[in-house]
N, C-alpha and C positions, 0 to 999 in steps of 0.2 A: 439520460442525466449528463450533462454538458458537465466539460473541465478539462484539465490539463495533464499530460505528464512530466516528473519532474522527480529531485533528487533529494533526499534527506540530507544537510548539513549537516547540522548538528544542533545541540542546543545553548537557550543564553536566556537572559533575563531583564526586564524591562519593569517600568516605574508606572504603574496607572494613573491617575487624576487622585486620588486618596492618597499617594506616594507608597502603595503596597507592593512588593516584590509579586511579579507574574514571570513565572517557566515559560520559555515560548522555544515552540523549536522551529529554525530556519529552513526553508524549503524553497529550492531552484526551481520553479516553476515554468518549464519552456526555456528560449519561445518552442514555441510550436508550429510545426507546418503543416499544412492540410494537403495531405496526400490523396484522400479521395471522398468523394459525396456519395452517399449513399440516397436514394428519390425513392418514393410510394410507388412510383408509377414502374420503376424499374426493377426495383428489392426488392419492394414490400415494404419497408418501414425507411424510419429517415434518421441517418444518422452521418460523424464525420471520423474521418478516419486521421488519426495526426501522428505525425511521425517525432520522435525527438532524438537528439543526440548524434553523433556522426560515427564512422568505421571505415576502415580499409577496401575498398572495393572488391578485393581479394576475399573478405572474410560473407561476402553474400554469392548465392547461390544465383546462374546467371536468369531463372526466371521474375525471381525475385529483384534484382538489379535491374532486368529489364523493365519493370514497373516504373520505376523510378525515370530511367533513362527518357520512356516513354511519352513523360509528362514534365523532361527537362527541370528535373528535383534531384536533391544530393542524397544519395543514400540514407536513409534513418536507422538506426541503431532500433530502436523500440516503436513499435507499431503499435497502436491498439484504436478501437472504434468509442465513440460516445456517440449513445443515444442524444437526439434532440427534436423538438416539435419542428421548427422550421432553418431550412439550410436555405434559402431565397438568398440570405445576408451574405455567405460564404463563396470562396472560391478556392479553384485547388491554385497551390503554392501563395496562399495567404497565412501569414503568421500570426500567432497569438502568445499571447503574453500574459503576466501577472496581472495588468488594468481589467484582465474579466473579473476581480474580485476589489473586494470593495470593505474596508475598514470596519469590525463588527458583523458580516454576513458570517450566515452558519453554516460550515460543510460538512462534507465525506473525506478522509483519508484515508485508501486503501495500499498497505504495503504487505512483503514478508516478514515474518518473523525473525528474530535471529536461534538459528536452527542450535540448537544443543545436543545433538545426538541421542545417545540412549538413556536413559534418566529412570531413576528409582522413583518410588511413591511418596518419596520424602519430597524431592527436589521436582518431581512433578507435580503430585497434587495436592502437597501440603502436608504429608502426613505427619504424629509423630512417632519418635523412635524410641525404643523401648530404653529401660533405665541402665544404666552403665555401673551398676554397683550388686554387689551381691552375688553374682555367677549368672545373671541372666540372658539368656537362649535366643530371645526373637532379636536383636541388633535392628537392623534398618531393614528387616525382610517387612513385606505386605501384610502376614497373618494368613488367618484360613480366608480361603476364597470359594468354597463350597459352598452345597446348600444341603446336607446332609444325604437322607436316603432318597428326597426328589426333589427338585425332576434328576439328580447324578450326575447335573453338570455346572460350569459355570455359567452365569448367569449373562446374556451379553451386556456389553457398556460396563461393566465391571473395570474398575479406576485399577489399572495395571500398569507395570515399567512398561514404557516402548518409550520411541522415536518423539523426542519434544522439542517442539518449533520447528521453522524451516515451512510454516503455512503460512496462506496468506488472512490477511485479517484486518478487517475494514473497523478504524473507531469514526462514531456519528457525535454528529452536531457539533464539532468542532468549532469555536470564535476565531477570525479571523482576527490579530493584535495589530496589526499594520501589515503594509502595503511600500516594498520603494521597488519602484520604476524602471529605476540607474541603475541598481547591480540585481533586479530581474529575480527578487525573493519576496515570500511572502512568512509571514510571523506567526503560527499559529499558536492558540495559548494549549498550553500542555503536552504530552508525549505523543507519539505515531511512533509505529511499527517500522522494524527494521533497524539494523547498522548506518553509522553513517557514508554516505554515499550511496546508500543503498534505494533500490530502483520504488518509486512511489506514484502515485494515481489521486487527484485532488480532485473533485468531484462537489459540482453546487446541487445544493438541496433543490427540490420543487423541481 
C-alpha cells in the first residue's frame, strides 16, 4: 500500500459547494525520499523504502548513517517501507510529494494515540459512576468483576483501569478535501490520531 510519511498539523475548516462547514485536518505530507527499493527478485516482495524529515548526524548510529552516506542521501529522521506492485517508476534519492494524491481520493491514516496514562473505567470505557447522594460506596470503582464459584477467575478481555492510548491506530476511508502543492499539505476531512506535530503514515487505498 503505497503513500507517504508526514506530520499532523492541526485542524481547520473549509466551505463545500452546498456552503457547509467540513472539519479538515492539515497534514505535512513529505517530501519524501526514497532511500531504498525493495525487487522480487532480490527480497521477495516489492516495496519502497522512504525516509522523511532530517537530524543531527550525531543522533544516528554509524551503521545506520552509513546507509545513508552510501547512497549520497541526508539522514532521515523516520524510515518506514510501503508496499507496492511496481517500483520500475522509482528510484533511490527520488522525492515525493503531496501530488500522489488527488482531491476526493479515499485513504488510510495511520498515527498514535495520544497516550493518557493510567485511566479508570469511567474515562476509559465509558463507564458510569455511581450516585453521589445518600452514603453511597461504589464511587468510580468498576464493580464486581468475578464470575462467582466458576470458572474462580476473571474472565480475560474484561474492560479494566490500565494504560489508555499511546497505540497506534489507523482510521480508513478517509476523503481527501484538497490538495496545495506550495506549502506541501494535504486537507483531509475529519479527525486522525495523534497530537499535533505528531509522527503520521497517509497510505492510498487499492
Amino acid at each position: 500500500m503505497m503513500g507517504l510519511i508526514g506530520k499532523k498539523i492541526g485542524m481547520t475548516q473549509l466551505f463545500d459547494e452546498k456552503g457547509d462547514i467540513v472539519p479538515v485536518t492539515v497534514i505535512e505530507a513529505g517530501p519524501c525520499t526514497v532511500t531504498e527499493i525493495r525487487t522480487g527478485e532480490r527480497d521477495g516482495y516489492t516495496a519502497l523504502q522512504l525516509g522523511f524529515g532530517t537530524n543531527k548526524e550525531s543522533r544516528f548510529t554509524k551503521p545506520v548513517l552509513g546507509q545513508f552516506k552510501k547512497r549520497n542521501l541526508p539522514a532521515s529522521r523516520h524510515l518506514r517501507e510501503f508496499r507496492t506492485g511496481d517500483v520500475s517508476a522509482y528510484s533511490i534519492g527520488q522525492s515525493l510529494n503531496v501530488t500522489l494524491f488527488e482531491k476526493g481520493e479515499h485513504i488510510d491514516v495511520e498515527g498514535t494515540t495520544k497516550g493518557r496514562g493510567f485511566a479508570g473505567v469511567i474515562k476509559r470505557h465509558g463507564f458510569t459512576a455511581g450516585t453521589a447522594s445518600h452514603g453511597p460506596t461504589m464511587g468510580r470503582e468498576p464493580g464486581s468483576i468475578g464470575s462467582s464459584a466458576y470458572p474462580s477467575r476473571v474472565i480475560k478481555g474484561k474492560r479494566l483501569p490500565g494504560r489508555m492510548g499511546g497505540k497506534s491506530l489507523t482510521i480508513k476511508n478517509l476523503v481527501v478535501a484538497g490538495v496545495d502543492a506550495e506549502q506541501n499539505v494535504i486537507l483531509v476531512r475529519g479527525a486522525i490520531p495523534g497530537p499535533p506535530n505528531g509522527l503520521v503514515y497517509v497510505l492510498k487505498r487499492g
